[in-house]
N, C-alpha and C positions, 0 to 999 in steps of 0.2 A: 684594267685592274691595277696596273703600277700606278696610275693619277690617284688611287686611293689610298696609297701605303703612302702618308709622310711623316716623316720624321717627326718627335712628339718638338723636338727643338723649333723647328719652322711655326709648327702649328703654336707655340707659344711667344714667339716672335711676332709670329701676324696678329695675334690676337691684341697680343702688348702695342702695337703699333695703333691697332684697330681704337682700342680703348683711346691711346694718346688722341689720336684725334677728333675721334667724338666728344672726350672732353675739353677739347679746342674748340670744337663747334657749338656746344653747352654754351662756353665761357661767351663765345660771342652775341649769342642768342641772348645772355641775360645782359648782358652790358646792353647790346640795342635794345631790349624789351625795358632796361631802366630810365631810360631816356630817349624814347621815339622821336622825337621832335627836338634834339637839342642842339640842332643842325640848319 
């Protein structure tokens, strides 16, 4: 029961981090998907 109760603070932290790095991973994905081969 208490692993369910967190804090709305954390839970918007993780999220915000969450995002941060999927759109890092986005960015990478189009940068190689612009030039597959420019290597």
């Amino acid at each position: 029961k208490a692993q369910m109760e967190f804090p709305s603070k954390n839970i918007f932290e993780h999220t915000k981090n969450f995002n941060e790095e999927t759109s890092a991973v986005q960015e990478t994905l189009q940068n190689t998907d612009i030039e597959p081969e420019s290597s």
